[in-house]
C-alpha positions as CSV (number, residue, x, y, z in Angstrom):
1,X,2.7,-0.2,-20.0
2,X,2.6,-3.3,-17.9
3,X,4.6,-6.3,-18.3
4,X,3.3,-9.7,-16.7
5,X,-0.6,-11.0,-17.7
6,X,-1.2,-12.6,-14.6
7,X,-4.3,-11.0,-12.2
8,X,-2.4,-8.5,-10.4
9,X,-0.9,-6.7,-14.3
10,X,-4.6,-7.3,-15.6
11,X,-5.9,-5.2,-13.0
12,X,-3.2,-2.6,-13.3
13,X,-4.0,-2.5,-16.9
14,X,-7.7,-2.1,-15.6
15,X,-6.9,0.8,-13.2
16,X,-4.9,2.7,-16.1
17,X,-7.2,2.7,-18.8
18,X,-10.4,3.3,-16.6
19,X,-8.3,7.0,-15.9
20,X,-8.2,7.0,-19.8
21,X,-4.6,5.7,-20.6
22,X,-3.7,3.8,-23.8
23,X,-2.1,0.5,-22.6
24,X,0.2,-2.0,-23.6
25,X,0.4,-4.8,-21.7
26,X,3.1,-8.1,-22.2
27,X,3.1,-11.7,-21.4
28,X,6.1,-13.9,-22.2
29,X,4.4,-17.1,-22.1
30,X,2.0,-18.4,-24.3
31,X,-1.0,-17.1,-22.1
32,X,-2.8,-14.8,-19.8
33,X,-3.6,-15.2,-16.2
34,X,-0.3,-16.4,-14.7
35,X,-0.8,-18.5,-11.6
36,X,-4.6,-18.3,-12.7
37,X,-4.2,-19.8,-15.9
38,X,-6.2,-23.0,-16.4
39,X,-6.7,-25.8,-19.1
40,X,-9.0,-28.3,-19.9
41,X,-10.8,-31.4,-18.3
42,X,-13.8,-33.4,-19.7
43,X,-15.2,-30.5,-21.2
44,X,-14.4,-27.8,-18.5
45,X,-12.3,-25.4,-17.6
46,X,-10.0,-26.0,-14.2
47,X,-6.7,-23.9,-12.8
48,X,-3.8,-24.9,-13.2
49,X,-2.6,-24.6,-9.8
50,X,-5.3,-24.7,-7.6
51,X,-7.6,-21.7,-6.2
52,X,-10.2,-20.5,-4.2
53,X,-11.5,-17.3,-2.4
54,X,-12.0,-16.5,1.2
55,X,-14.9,-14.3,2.5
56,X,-11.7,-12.1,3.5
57,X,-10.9,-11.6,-0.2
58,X,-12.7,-8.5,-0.4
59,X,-10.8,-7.2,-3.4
60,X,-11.4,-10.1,-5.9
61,X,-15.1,-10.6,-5.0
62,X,-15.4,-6.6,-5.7
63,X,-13.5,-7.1,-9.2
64,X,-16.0,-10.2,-10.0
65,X,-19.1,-8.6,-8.8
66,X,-17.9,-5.0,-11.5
67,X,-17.6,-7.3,-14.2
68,X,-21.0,-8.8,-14.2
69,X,-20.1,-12.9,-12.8
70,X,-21.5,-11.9,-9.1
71,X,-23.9,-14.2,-9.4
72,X,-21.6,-17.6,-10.6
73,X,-19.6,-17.1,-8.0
74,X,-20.4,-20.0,-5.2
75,X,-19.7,-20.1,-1.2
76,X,-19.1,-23.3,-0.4
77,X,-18.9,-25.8,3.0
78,X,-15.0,-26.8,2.7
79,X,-13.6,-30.1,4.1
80,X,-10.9,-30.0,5.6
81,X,-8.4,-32.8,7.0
82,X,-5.1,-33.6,8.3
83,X,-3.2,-36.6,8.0
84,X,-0.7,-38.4,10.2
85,X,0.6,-41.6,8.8
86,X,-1.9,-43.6,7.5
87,X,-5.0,-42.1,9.9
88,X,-6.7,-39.0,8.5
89,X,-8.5,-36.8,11.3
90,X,-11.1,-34.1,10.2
91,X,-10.8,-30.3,10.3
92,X,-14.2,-29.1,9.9
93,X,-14.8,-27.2,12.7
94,X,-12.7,-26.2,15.9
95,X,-14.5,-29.4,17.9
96,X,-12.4,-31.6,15.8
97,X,-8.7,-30.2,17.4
98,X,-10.2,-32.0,20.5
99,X,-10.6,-35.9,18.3
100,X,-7.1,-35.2,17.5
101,X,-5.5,-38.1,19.0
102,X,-2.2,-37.7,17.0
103,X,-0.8,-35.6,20.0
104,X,-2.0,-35.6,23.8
105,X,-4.7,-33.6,25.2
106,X,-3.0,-31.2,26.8
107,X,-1.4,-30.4,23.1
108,X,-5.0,-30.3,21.7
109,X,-5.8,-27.6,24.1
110,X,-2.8,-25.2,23.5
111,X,-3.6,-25.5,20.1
112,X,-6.8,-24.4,20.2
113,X,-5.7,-21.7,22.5
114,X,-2.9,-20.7,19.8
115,X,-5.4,-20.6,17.1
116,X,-8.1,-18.3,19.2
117,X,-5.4,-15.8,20.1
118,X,-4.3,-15.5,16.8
119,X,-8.0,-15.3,15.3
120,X,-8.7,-12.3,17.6
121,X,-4.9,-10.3,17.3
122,X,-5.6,-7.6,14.3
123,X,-2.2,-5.8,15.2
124,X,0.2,-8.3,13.8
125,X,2.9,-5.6,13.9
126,X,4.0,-6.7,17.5
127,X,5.2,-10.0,15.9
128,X,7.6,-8.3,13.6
129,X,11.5,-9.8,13.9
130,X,9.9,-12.9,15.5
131,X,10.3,-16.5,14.1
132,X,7.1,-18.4,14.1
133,X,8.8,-21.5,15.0
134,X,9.4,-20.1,18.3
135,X,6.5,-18.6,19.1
136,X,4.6,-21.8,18.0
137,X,6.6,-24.2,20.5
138,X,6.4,-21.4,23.1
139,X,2.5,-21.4,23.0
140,X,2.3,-25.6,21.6
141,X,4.8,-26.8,23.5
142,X,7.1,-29.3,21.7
143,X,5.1,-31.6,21.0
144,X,2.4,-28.7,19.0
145,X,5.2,-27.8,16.5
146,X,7.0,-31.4,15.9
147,X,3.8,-33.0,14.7
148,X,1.9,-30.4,13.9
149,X,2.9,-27.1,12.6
150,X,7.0,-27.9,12.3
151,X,5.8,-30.4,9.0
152,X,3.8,-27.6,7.7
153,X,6.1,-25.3,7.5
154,X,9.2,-27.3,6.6
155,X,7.4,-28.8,3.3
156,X,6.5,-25.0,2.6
157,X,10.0,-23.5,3.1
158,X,12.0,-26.6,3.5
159,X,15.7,-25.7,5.0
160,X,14.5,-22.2,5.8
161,X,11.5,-23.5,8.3
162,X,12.9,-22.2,11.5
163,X,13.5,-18.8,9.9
164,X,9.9,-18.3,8.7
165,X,8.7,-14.7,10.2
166,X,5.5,-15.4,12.9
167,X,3.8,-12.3,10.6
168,X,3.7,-14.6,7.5
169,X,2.0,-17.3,10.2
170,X,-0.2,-15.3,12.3
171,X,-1.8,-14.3,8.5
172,X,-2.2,-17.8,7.7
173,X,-4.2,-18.7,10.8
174,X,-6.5,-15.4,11.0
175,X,-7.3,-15.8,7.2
176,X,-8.7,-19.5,8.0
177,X,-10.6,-18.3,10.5
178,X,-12.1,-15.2,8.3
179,X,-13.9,-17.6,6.7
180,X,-16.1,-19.1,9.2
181,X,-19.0,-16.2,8.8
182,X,-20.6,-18.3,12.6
183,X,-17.1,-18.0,14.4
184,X,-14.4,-20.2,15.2
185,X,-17.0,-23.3,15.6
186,X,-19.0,-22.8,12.0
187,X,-17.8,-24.6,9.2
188,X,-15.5,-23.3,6.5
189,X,-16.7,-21.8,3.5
190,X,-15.2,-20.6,0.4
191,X,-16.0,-19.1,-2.9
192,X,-15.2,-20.3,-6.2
193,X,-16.1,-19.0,-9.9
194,X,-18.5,-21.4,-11.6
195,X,-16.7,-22.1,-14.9
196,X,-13.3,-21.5,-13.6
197,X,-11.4,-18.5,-12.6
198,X,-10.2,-18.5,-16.0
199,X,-13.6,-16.4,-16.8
200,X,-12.3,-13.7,-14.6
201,X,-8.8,-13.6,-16.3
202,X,-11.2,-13.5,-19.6
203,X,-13.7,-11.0,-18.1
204,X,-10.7,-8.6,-17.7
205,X,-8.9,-9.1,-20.9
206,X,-12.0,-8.1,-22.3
207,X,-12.6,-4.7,-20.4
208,X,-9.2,-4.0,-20.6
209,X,-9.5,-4.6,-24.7
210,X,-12.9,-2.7,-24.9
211,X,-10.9,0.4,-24.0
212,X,-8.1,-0.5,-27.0
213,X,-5.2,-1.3,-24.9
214,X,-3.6,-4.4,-26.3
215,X,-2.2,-7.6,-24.9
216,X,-0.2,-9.7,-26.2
217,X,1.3,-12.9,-25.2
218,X,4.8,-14.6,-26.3
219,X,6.4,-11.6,-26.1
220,X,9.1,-11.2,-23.4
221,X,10.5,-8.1,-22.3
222,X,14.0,-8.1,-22.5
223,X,15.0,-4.7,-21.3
224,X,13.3,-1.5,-19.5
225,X,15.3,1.5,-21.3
226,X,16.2,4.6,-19.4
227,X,17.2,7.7,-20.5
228,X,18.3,10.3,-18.2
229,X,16.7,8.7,-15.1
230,X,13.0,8.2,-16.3
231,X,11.7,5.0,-18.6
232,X,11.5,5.7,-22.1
233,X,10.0,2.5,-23.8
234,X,10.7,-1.4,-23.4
235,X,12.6,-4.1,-25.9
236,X,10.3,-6.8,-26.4
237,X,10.8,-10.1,-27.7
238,X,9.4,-12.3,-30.1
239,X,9.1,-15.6,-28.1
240,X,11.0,-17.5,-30.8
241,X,10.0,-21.1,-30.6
242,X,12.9,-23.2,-29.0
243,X,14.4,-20.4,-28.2
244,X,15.1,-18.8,-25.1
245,X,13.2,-15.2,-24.1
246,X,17.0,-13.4,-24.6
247,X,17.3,-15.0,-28.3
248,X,16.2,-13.3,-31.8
249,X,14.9,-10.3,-33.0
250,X,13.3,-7.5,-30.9
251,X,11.2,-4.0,-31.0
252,X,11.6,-1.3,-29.1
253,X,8.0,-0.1,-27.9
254,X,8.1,3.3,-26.0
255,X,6.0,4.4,-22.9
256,X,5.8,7.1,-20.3
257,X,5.9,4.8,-17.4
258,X,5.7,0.3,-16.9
259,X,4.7,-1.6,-14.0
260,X,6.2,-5.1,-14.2
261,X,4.1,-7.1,-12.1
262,X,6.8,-10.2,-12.7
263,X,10.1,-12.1,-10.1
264,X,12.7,-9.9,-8.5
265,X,15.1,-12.2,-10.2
266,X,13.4,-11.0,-13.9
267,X,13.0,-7.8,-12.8
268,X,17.0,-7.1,-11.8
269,X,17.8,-8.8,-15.1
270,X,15.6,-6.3,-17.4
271,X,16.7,-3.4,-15.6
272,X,20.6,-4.0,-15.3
273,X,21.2,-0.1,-14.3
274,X,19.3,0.2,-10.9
275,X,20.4,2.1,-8.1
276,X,22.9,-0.5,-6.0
277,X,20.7,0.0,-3.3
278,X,17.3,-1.1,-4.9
279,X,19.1,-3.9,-6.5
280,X,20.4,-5.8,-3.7
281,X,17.1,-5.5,-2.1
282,X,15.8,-7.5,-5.3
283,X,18.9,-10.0,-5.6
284,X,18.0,-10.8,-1.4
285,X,15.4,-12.4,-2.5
286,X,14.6,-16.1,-2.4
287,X,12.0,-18.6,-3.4
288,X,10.9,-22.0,-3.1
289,X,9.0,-23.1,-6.7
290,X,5.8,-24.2,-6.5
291,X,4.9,-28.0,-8.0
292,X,1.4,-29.1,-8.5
293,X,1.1,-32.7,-10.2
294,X,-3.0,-32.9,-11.3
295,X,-5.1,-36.1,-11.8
296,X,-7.9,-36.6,-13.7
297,X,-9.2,-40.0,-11.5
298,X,-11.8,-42.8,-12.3
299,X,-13.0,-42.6,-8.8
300,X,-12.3,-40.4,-6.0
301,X,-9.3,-40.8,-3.9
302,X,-10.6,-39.4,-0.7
303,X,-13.5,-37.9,1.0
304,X,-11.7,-34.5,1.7
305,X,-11.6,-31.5,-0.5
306,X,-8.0,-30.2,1.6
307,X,-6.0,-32.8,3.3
308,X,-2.3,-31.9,4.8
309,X,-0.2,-34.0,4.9
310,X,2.5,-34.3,8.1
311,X,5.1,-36.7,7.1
312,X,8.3,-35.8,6.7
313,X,8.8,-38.7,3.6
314,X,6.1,-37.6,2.0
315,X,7.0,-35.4,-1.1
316,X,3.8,-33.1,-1.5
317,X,2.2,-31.4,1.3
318,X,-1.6,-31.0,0.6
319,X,-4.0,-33.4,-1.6
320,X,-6.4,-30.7,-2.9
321,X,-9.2,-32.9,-4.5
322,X,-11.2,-30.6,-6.7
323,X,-14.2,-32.7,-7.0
324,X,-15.2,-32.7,-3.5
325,X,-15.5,-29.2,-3.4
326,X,-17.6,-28.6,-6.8
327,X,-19.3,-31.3,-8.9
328,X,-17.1,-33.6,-11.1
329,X,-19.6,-33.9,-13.7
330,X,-18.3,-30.5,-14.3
331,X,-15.5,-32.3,-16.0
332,X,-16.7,-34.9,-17.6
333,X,-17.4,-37.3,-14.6
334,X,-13.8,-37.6,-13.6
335,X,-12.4,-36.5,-10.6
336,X,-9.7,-33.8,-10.1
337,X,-6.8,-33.6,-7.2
338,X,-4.2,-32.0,-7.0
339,X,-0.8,-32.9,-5.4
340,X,0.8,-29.8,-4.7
341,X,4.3,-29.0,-2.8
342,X,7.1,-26.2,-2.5
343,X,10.7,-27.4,-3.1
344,X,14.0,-25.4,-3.3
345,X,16.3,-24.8,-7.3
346,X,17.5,-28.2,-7.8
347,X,14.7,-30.7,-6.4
348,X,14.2,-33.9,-8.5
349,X,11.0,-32.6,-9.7
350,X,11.9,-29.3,-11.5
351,X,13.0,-31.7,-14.1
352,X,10.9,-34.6,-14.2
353,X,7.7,-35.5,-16.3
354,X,4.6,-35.6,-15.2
355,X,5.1,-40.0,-15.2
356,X,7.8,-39.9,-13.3
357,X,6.5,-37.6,-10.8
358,X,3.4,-39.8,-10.2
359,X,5.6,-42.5,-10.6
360,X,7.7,-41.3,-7.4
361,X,4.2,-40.6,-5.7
362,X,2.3,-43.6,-5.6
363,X,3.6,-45.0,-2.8
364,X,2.4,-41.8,-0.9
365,X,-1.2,-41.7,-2.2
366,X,-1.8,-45.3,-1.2
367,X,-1.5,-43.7,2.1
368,X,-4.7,-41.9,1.3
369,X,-6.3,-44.8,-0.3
370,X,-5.0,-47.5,-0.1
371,X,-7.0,-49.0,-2.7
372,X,-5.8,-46.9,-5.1
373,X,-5.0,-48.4,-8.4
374,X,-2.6,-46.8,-11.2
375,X,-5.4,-48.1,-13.9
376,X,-7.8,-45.1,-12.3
377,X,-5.3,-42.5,-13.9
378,X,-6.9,-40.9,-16.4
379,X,-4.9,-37.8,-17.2
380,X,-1.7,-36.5,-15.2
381,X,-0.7,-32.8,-15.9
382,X,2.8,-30.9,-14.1
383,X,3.0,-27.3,-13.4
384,X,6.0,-25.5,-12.1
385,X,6.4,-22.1,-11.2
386,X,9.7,-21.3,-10.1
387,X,8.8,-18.2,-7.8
388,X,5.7,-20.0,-6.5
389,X,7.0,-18.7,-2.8
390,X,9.0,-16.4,-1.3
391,X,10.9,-17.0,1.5
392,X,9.4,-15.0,4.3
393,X,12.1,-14.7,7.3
394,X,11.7,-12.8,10.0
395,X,13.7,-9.8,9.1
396,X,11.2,-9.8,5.9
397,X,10.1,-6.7,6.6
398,X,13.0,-4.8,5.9
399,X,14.0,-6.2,3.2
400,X,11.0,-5.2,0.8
401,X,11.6,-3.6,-2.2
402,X,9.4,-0.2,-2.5
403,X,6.8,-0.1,-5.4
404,X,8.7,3.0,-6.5
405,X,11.8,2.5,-8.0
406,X,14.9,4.6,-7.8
407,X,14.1,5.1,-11.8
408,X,10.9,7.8,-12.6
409,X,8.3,6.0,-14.2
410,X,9.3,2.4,-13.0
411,X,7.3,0.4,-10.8
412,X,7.4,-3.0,-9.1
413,X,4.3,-5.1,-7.8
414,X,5.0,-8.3,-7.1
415,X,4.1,-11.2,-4.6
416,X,7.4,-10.4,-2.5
417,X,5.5,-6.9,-1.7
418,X,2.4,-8.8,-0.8
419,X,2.9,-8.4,3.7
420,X,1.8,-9.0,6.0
421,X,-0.5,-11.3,4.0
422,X,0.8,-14.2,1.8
423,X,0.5,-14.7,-1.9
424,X,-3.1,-15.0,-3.6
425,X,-5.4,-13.4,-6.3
426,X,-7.3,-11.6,-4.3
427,X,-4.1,-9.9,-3.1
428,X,-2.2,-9.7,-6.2
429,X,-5.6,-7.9,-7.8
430,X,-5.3,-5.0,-4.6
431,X,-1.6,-4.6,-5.2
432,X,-2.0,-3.7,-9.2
433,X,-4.6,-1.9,-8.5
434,X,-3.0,0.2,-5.9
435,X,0.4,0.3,-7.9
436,X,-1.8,1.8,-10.6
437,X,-2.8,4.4,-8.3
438,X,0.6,5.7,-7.3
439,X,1.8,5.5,-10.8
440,X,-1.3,7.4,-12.0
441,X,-0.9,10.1,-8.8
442,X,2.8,10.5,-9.6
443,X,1.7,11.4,-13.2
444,X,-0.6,14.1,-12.3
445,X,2.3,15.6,-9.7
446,X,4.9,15.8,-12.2
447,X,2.3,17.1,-14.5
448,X,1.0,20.0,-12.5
449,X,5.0,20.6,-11.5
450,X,5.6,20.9,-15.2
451,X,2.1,23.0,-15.6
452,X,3.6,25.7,-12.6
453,X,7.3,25.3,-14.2
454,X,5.6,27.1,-17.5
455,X,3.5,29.6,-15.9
456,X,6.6,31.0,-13.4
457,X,8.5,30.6,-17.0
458,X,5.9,32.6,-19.3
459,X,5.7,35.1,-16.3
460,X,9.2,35.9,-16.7
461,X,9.4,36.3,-20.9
């Protein structure tokens, strides 16, 4: 059994029945695909919070390629900028850090140095217990991490920006870099699913129906049951409109083993018996939710398809504009950005509608375009999800919860497991699959202890 539909419990599901196991597979909102769900604009399909592949994501382009959409999926020149105030500076290739007036030459160079040292390191383990706040003004001097990389990281984990670990850095920068197939001077490219990556969500659904394992959304998990140490079955919900996933009536659904590919937080709360150890591992853990407020535009808002954004007023962090990556007659002629940002429990937003976010942000995308009118609105969409990102400290690494549980038959895969690498698709589709693995290897140990358990026994009747 797996509960959570996103990519990462798909291809669990996937890596079960392919060894020929019947699977049941749960979803407690109203669809499948998780983070990679998508809706509708103009006539296409588009995520809901934003996505794309780099030539690094070896996992996902492997899964795309099996299930016959290799040849829609696109590689793609990127645009990339960063802006300071009201002056944007481009980010195509490496020869732009030197145009980067924002901060002196001498900063420009140590940059540039940083970057190329961190493109070339593969043994990241030597930056383990480090924060990459120091390391960053160590190598960029001050002036490096106040107006460059200090922003960054504060809109991403606000209060907890000096604690960030330099592992969870060092993977940002070499992943950039992995996708400039020339070298650190080539342009960027990256890959994205014509159609969506809603198809691959759908591609999967489908092979994992085709073997008669069922999913099923609206149907929460309420609690993993135990019995004498070992998972017996689940209690799942029926996603009672206006109710809450803990209210009305339930069925109990047994199983040899589940993988709950969902938040520590959920995951401590279904299982309420777990070994004191395990559990304060999972309670340790904090998030930042992720916000994305979408626009469906009249006219484009900038020329960039990624633009950061280093103020410290400013209340999103990157202006992701869809349609200067693919085509917007792919949704109808409009075109598609996305304001995106990472904010602590609490934040103004986490309870706002989508007006009154845009509302609050107008001010702010004038600073891209200052031309920009409120009549070129032409849809506005909100998405929240309130373990968009953990919070990866420095002493991260020994704080992760194993995959294996103290319970036999129990497993955990989610993105707080994902290290040294950050959230993503790609990585959440190589964790269930590998979870799979060890669930499916643990199986065929305790089945050929059971097998030499009965021959010793029929040896002695």
């Amino acid at each position: 059994m797996v509960i959570g539909a996103g990519v990462g419990g798909l291809a669990a599901a996937l890596e079960l029945t392919k060894a020929g196991h019947k699977v049941s597979l749960f979803e407690a909102g109203p669809v499948l695909g998780g983070q990679v769900r998508t809706f509708e604009v103009g006539g296409g399909r588009i995520e809901s919070f934003y996505h794309h592949l780099f030539r690094s994501d070896t996992d996902a382009i492997e899964l795309i390629e099996q299930l016959g959409l290799g040849d829609d999926l696109e590689w793609i020149d990127s645009t990339v900028a960063l802006q300071v105030g009201e002056r944007r500076y481009p980010f195509v290739s490496a020869l732009d850090l030197l145009r980067f007036g924002a901060v002196s030459l001498l900063t420009r160079v140590r940059l540039g140095l940083a970057a190329l040292w961190l493109r070339r390191l593969k043994a990241w383990q030597r930056y383990e217990g480090q924060r990459a706040s120091d390391w960053i003004r160590s190598r960029t001097g001050r002036e490096g991490y106040e107006r460059v990389w200090g922003p960054l990281l504060r809109a991403k984990f606000g209060d907890h920006a000096e604690e960030v670990s330099m592992v969870w850095f060092w993977g940002k920068v070499h992943l950039r870099f992995a996708s400039r197939p020339g070298g650190p001077l080539a342009r960027e490219q990256l890959g994205y699913l014509r159609g969506s990556f809603g198809r691959l969500v759908d591609a999967m659904v489908e092979a994992v129906q085709a073997t008669g394992a069922t999913a099923e959304v609206a149907s929460p998990v309420r609690r993993v049951l135990v019995e004498d140490g070992r998972v017996t079955g689940v209690a799942v919900g029926f996603g009672v409109p206006g109710g809450g996933e803990d209210d009305g009536p339930e069925r109990i659904v047994p199983c040899d083993a589940v993988i709950a590919t969902i938040p520590s937080d959920a995951f401590r709360r279904m299982v309420p018996d777990l070994e004191a150890g395990y559990a304060a591992l999972l309670e340790g853990v904090q998030y930042q939710w992720a916000t994305v407020l979408a626009l469906a535009l009249a006219r484009p808002l900038s020329e960039t398809y990624w633009l950061t954004l280093t103020d410290d007023d400013c209340p999103f962090v990157v202006a992701v504009e869809q349609t200067n990556f693919v085509s917007p007659q792919r949704y109808g002629g409009q075109h598609i950005v996305y304001l995106s940002n990472y904010c602590d429990p609490g934040a103004p937003i986490i309870e706002e509608e989508a007006e009154q976010t845009l509302e609050r942000y107008l001010p702010y995308i004038r600073r891209i375009n200052p031309d920009f009118n409120r009549s070129w609105v032409r849809g506005v969409w909100l998405f929240r999800d309130r373990a968009g990102q953990p919070i990866v400290h420095e002493r991260y690494h020994e704080t992760i919860a194993p995959h294996r549980t103290p319970i036999e038959g129990l497993y955990l895969a989610n993105t707080t497991q994902i290290y040294p690498e950050d959230r993503g698709q790609n990585y959440s589709i190589r964790m269930g699959r590998r979870v799979a693995r060890l669930a499916l290897a643990d199986a065929a140990d305790g089945a050929g202890q059971a097998d030499a358990a009965d021959t010793a026994s029929a040896g002695t009747r």
